[in-house]
N, C-alpha and C positions, 0 to 999 in steps of 0.2 A: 540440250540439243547437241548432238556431233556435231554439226557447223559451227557452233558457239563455240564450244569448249575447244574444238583443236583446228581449224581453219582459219578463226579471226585471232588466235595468239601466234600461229602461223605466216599470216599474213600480216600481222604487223611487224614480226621479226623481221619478215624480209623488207619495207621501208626502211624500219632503223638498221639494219646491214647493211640497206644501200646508204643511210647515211650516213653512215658510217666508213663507208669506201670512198668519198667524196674530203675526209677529212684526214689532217696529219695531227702531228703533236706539236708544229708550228701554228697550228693554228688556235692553239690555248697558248703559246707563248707567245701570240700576236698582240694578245691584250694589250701586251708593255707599250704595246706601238702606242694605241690611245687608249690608256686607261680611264679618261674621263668619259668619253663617250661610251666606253662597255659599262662602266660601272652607273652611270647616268638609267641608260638603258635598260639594264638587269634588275636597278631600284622600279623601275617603271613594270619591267615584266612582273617579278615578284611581290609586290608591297602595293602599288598605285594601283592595276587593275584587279585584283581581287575585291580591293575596298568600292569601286566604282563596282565591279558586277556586281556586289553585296547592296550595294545601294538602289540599282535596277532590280534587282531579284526583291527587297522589300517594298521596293514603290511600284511593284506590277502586283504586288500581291502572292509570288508561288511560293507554295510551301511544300512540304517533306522531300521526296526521291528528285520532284524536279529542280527543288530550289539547287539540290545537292548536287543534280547533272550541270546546273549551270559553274555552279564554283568548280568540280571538277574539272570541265573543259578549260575556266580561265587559268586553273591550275598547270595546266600543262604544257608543254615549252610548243616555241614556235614549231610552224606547220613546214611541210620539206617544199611546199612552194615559194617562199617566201621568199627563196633568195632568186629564181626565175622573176617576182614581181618588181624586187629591187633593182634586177638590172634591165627589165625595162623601163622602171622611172628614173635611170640614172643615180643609186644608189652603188655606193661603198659595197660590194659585193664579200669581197672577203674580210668587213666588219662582221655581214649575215653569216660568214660562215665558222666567225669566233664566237659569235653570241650561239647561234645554235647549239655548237660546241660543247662552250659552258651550262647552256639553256640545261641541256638533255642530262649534264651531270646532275642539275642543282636537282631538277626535276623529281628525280629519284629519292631526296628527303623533303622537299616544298609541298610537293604533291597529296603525301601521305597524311601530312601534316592540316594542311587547306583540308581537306576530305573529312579528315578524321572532325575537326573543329565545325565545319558545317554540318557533317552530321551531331555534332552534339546541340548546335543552335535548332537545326531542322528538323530531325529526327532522334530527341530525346531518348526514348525506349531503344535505341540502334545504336550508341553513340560509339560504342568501343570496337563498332566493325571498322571501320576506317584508321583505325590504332593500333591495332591485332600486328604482332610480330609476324605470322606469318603474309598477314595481307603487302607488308612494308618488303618483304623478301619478295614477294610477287612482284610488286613494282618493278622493284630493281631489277629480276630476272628479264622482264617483258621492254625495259627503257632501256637498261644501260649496257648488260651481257649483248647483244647483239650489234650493236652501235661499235662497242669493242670488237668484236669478231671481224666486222665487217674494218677497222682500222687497220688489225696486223695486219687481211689481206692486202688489204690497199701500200703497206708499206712492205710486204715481201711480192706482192704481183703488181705494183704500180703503172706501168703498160697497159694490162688489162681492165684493170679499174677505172685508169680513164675512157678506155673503149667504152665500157659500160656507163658511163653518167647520162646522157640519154634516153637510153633502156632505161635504166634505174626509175629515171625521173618520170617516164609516162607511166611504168609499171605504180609507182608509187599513187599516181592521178587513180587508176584502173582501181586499186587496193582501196583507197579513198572512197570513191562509188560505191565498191560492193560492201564494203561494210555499213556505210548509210543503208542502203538499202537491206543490209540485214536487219539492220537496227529498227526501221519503218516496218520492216515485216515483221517483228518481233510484236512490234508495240503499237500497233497501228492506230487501233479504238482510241488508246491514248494522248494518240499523237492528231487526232481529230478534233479531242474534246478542248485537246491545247493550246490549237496553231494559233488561236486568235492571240493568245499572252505569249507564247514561248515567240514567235516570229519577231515581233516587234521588239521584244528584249535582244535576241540574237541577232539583229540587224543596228542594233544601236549600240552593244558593247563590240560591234564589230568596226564602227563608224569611232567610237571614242575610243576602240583602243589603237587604231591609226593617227585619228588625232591628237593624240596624250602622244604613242609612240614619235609623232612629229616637230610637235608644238614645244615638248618640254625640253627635247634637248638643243634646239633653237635658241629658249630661252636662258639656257647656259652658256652660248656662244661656239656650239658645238657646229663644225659647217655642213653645207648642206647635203653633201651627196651621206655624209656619215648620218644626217635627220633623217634622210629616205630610207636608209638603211635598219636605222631602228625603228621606225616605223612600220616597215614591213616583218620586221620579225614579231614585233611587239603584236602586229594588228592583225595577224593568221596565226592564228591556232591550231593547234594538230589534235583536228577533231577525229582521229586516228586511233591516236591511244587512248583518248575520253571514251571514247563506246567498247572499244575493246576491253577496258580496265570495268567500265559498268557492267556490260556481257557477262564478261570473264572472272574477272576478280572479287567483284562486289556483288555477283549476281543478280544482278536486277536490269530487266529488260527497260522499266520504265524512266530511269536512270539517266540509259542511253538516248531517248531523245531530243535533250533539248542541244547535245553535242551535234545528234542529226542533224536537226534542224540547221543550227549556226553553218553544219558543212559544207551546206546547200547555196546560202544565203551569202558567204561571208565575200564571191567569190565577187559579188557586186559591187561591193565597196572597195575592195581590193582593185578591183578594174578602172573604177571609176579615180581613183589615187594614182594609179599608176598613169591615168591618161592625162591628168590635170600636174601633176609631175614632171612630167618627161615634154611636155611642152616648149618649155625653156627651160635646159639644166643648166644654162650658164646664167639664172638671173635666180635672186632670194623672193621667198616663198613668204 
């Protein structure tokens, strides 16, 4: 389909350009500020929620394309919301916006990787699409090229860049929408035969991956506005590039739904954090 193939690689460039215009190269050297809490957090995005959706995905039962949409989505770095959730529960804002940062680099080899290995669990007969040199050059073109683009602007047109964060950021909401619902329209039948397993998985690694993203770095003595912080990177997904990478890259419509689904769904639990949060930000959680 022309919508698939050049609309939604399209319209993902233009999120990650805007997120890209949101960011400097201070803010990868911010790390040094608190190393423990990025590096706490990054173990948590990479390593701790794949294994937890791997653990939902066998105790619900899905197997082939969707077990693999679900790994895909937990593979992919945090959502461009997430630092809008952070600061209204009173999170470390520009924590979210070194972990994104880094998120969106790692992403580009973690991704390939998660994908590639689920499809060899999932889909035995498939396993070496998700490994394919060219498929790992997609990635990267679709995550990290445009993120970059959108940075020199921001550091040769910085003025206008801030003008636009804004813009960026509802435009990003809008882009969000229609690609779900490309994804629904693509897949519908399937996305019927599913909702009853795919919902309840995607509302509950949406719920554990906030409370992992909160809980764990608490439990290292990490403070709190920095736990809201990784929580909300941790706990929103950028079900953005999961449909678009399914669509596009990996060609499979059916792929893309359970990404759909979670995009719909995640925004609940997100809301529902952010109000139980911001409560009292001067008292431990």
């Amino acid at each position: 389909m022309l919508v698939v193939q050049i609309f939604l690689p399209l319209a993902l460039g233009l999120v990650m350009f805007g997120l890209g215009l949101t960011l400097t190269t201070d803010d990868f050297a911010r790390v040094a500020k608190y190393p423990k809490a990025a590096v706490i957090a990054l173990v948590c995005q990479v390593v701790v929620l794949p294994a937890v959706c791997l653990g939902l995905v066998l105790a619900f039962g899905l197997k082939g394309v969707l077990a693999v949409g679900m790994m895909l989505l937990v593979a992919s770095p945090g959502g461009t919301s997430a630092n809008l959730f952070s600061h209204l529960a009173g999170g470390d804002v520009a924590l979210n916006i070194t972990l994104t940062a880094i998120n969106s680099v790692l992403a580009v080899f973690t991704l390939p990787l998660v994908v590639g290995l689920s499809m060899a669990h999932f889909m035995a007969d498939s396993a070496e699409v998700g490994l394919q040199p060219a498929k790992f050059v997609q990635v990267f073109a679709i995550v990290l090229v445009p993120v970059a683009i959108g940075m020199l602007v921001r550091r040769r047109f910085e003025a206008w860049a801030l003008r636009m964060n804004d813009t960026v950021r509802i435009a990003s909401v809008v882009v969000l929408v229609l690609v779900i619902i490309a994804a629904i329209a693509q897949a519908y039948q399937q996305l019927i035969d599913n909702i009853g397993t795919l919902g309840p998985v995607a509302l509950l690694l949406s719920v554990f991956s906030l409370l992992i993203g909160y809980y764990v770095p608490k439990a290292f003595k990490i403070d709190r506005k920095q736990a809201i912080a990784s929580a909300m990177e941790i706990g929103i997904h950028n079900a953005t590039i999961a449909i678009t990478l399914a669509l596009t890259v990996l060609n499979d419509e059916t792929m893309a739904i359970p990404p759909a689904v979670y995009g719909v769904l995640m925004y609940l639990p997100a809301a529902v954090a952010a109000r139980l949060l911001s409560r009292d930000k001067t008292a431990a959680v």
